[in-house]
N, C-alpha and C positions, 0 to 999 in steps of 0.2 A: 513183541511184534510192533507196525509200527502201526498208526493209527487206520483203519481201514473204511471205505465207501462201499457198501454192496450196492448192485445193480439189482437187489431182488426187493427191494423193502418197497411197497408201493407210496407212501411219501418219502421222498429221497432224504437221507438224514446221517450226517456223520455216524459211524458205527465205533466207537470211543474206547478201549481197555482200561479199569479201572479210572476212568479221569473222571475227577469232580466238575461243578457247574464253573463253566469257565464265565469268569465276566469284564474282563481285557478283551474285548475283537480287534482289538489293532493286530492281536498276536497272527488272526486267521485270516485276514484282509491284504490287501494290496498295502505294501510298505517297506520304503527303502533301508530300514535300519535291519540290522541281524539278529538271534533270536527269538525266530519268526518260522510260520508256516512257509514249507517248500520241498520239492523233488524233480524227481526224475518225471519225465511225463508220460515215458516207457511204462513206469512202476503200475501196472493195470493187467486186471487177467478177465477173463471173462464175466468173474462174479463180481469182480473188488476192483478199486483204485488204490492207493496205499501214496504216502507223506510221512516226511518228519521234519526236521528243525533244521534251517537255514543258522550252524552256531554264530560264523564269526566271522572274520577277514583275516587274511596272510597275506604275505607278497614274496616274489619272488626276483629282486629289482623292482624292476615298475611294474611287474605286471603282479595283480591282486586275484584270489582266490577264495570262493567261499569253501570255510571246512565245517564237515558235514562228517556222519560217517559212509560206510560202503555201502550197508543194506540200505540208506536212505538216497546216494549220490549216482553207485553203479550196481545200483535193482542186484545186490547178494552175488557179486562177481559177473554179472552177467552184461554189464552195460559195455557199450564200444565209445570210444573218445569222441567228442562230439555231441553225443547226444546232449537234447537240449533239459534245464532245469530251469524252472517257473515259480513264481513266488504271487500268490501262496499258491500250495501243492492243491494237489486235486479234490483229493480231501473237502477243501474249502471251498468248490470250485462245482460240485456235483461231478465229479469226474471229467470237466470239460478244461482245457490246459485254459491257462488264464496266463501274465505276462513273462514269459520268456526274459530269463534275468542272467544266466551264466549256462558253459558249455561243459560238461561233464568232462573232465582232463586228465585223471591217476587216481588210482586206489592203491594203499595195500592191501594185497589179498588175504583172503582170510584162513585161518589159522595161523598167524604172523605176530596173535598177540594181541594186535590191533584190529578195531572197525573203523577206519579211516579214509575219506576221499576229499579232492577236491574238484574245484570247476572255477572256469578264469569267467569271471565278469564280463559282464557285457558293458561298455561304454553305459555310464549314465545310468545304471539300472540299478544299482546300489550303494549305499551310502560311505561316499571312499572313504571317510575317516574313522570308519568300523566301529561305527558305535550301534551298540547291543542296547536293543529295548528293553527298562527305559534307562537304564543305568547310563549312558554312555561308551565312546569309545573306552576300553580295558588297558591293563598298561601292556606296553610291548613285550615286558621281561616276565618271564614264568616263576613259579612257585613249588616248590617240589611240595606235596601232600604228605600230613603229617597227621597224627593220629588227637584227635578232639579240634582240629581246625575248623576255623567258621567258612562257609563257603554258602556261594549264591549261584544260581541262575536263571538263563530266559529262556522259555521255550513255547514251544508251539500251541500246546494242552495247559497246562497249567499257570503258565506266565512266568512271570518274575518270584522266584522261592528263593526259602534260605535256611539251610542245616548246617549241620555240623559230620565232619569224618570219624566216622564209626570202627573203620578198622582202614588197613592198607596192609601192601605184602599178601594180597588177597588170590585166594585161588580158587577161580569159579568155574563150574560149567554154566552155559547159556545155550537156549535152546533156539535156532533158526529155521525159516522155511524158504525154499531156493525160490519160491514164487508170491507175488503177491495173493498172503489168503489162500494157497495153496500149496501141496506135494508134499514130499516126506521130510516130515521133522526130521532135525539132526540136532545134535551135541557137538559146540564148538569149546574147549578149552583154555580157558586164561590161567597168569598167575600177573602178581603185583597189581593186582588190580585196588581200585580206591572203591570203597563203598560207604555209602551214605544210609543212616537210616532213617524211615518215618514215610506214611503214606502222603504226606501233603508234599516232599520236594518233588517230584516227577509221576509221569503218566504216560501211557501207549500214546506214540506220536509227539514227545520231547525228544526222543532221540536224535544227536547233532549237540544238542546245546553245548554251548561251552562252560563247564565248572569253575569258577573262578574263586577268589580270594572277596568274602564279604565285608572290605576296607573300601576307604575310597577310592585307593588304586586298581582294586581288580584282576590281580594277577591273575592267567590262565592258569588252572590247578590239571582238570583231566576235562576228557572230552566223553561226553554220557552219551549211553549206548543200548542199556540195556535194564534189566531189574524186573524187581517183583511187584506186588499189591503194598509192599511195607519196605523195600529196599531199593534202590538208585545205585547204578555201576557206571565206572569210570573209566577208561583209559588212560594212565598218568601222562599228561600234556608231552611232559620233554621225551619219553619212547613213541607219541603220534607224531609230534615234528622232525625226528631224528629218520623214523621212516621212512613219511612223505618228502622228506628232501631228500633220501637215497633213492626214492622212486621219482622224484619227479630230474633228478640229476641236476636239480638245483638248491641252494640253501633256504628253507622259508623262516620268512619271522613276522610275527602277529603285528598287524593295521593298529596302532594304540596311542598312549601317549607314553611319556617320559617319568612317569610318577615311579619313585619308589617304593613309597610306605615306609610302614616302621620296622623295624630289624625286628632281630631275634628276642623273645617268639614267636614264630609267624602266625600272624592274626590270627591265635588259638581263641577256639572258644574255653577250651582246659588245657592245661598243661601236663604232663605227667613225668617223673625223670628219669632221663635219656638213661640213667645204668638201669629201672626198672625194665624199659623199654627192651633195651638191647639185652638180656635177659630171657624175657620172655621170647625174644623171637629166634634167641638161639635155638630154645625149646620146639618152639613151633616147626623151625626147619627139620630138627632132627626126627619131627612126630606129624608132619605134613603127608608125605607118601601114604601112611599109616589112616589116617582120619581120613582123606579124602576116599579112603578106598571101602569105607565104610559106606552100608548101606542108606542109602535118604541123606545122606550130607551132601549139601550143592556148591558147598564153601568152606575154608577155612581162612583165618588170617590174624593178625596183630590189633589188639585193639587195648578197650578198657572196659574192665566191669559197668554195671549200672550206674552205681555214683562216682565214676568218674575220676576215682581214685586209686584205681590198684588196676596196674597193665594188667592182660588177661590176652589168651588166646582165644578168638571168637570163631565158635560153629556156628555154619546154618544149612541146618535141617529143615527138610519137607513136610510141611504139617499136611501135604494129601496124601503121604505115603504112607504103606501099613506097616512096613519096616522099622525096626528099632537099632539103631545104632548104636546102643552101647557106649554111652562117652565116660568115661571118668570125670568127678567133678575137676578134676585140676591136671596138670601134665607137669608131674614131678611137685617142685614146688609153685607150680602157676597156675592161677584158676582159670577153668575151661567158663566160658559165657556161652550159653545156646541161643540162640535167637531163631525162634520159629515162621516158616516164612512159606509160600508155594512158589513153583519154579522159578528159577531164571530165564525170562525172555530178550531177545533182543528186540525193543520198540520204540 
């Protein structure tokens, strides 16, 4: 979920999911770099306000776009073109809109795979050279996610972090609610998804940020969305932008510089070899249907055991659930990793 305000607390006070003590306020304040507290000014229900992460810059020609995702951009498929998004979101703000930065403009809708939206800038209201607090503008060209890659971002809750990709080829469910802080939970469905683990990269009310490549060029990796109390999920960058530019009927590409970086291997934190890899994830696909349909498993995907040395097919199970799933230590010749976790939210 993403980061929520109640209107019931008698001193008014961010209501926070899992976030540690944040001590960056640029992140929650008035500020024209991306990376940053922002929403819809819609995103308010009677009890609650709700925000998340202003990630990045795109353009479409000349004209620039903040990308964000949908439940952050158009309030969980519910918002009309136009409406307005403020920086920082309300959240920040006691629930009161504070400055009007861009106009909400395309999502894909959701079960598409992707949680994705954007909104065209306002003249003057954000920093045209897309530079992401504090790192700077990102390079323009993407990075496909790769399994032990180092990776950073900015976000709203927790600031500036930095992990490493834990698995990819990832297949999750995620749990959403069509209103801010309210209505019936649902189960949204991904596959290829990038996950990240460890409770310090992300927090309810990072979601938006842009995942990047933790090199000095900063390639766009995937676009975070979602996770647990110990997990961070992704959208792989090039299926957000392949999207939003069939949605928006025009081509975008990321506000950034020209930097390359270093070739292959892509700015891994580890390495593992590509016939392990491909290997295992034959396995996985053939025993994918199979594990997911197991009870309390919220995930499956491609990773790497604990040391970082021997591909593995990574579950993740429910540690609130009473359900035993049954996993084999290994699938065929490949070891199974369990990584124990509580739901998947979108926040």
């Amino acid at each position: 979920m993403k980061t929520k305000h109640s209107f019931l607390v008698s001193i008014l006070a961010a209501v926070v999911v899992w976030a540690p003590a944040v001590t960056q306020a640029q992140y929650q304040t008035r500020n024209m770099h991306l990376g940053v507290s922002g929403g819809n000014i819609n995103d308010i229900s009677r009890r609650f306000c709700c925000s998340g992460t202003l990630g990045s810059l795109v353009n479409a020609g000349t004209t620039q776009y903040i990308l964000s995702n949908n439940h952050v951009l158009a309030r969980t498929d519910q918002a009309a073109p136009g409406e307005d998004v403020s920086q920082p979101g309300l959240v920040d703000t006691n629930c009161q809109t504070a400055t009007i930065v861009a106009d909400y403009t395309i999502a894909v809708p959701l079960g598409n795979n992707v949680d994705c939206a954007i909104a065209q800038v306002r003249s003057g209201q954000m920093d045209s050279t897309g530079f992401i607090e504090p790192i700077g503008p990102p390079s323009s060209t993407i990075a496909s996610p790769s399994v032990g890659m180092a990776v950073a971002k900015s976000g709203r809750t927790t600031g500036h972090t930095m992990g490493t990709i834990a698995s990819i080829n990832t297949s999750v469910r995620v749990q959403y609610q069509p209103t801010c802080g309210s209505g019936k939970k649902r189960n949204i469905s991904y596959t290829n998804q990038v996950l990240i683990n460890g409770s310090a990269f992300s927090a309810g009310g990072d979601s938006g940020s842009l995942i990047t490549t933790n090199d000095g060029c900063y390639h766009p990796v995937a676009l975070l969305f979602a996770g647990s109390s110990s997990t961070t999920i992704g959208n792989p960058i090039g299926e957000v932008m392949s999207k939003l530019s069939a949605q928006l009927g025009s081509s975008l590409t990321f506000v950034g510089t020209n930097c390359t970086g270093p070739g292959s291997p892509q700015f891994g934190a580890f390495q593992l070899p590509q016939h392990a890899l491909d290997h295992a994830n034959a396995l996985l696909e053939r025993n994918r249907q199979d594990i997911m349909s197991r009870p309390a498993v919220l995930g499956v995907g491609l990773g790497a055991l604990e040391d970082n040395l021997t591909a593995a097919v990574v579950v993740y199970v429910d540690k609130t659930s009473s359900s035993n799933p049954r996993l084999a230590a290994q699938v065929d010749d490949v070891p199974v990793r369990i990584v124990m976790t509580d739901p998947f939210i979108a926040f």
